[in-house]
N, C-alpha and C positions, 0 to 999 in steps of 0.2 A: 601432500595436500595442504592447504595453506589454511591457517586456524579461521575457526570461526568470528564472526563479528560481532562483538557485546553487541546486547540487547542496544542500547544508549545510541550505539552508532549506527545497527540497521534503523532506527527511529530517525536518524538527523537525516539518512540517507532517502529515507521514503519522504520527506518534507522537502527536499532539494527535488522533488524529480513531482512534485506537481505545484502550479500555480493556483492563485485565489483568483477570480474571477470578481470582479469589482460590484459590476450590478447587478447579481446574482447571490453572491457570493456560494458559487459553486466551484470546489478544485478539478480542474483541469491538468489530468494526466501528461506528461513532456517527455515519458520516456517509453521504456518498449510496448508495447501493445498483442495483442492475440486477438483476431475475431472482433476487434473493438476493444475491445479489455486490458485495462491499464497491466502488467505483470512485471513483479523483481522477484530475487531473490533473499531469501526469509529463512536463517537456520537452516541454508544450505536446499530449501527447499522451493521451486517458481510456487509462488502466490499471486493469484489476483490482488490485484490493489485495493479494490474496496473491502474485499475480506481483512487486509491488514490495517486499514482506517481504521474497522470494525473494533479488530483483537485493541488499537492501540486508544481509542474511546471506551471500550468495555471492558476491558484485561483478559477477555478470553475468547477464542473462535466461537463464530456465527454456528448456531446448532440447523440451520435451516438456508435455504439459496437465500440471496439478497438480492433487490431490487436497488433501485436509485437510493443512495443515502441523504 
């Protein structure tokens, strides 16, 4: 099994895989998706994207669902 990704590099990797949206300024997801829903992998584990925006704004997972951030 191939090691896992420092913290540092899943972080650059979720920043490449969504765009800022200009007049808005809302990110827009570019990579895989579920049901609508941005999703990568995270300590080997699939995560929604907004939950990892979340953990990477607050330093720790969403205690409750999330809505639009």
């Amino acid at each position: 099994m191939p090691a896992a990704m420092t913290a540092a590099r899943q972080t650059e990797v979720f920043h490449e895989r969504h765009t800022l949206e200009p007049n808005s300024d809302c990110w827009t997801w570019t990579a895989a998706r579920s049901n609508g829903y941005g999703k990568m992998s995270w300590n080997r584990k699939v995560e929604y994207a907004h939950r990892i925006s979340w953990l990477l704004i607050h330093g720790q997972w969403p205690k409750y669902a999330l809505d639009h951030l």
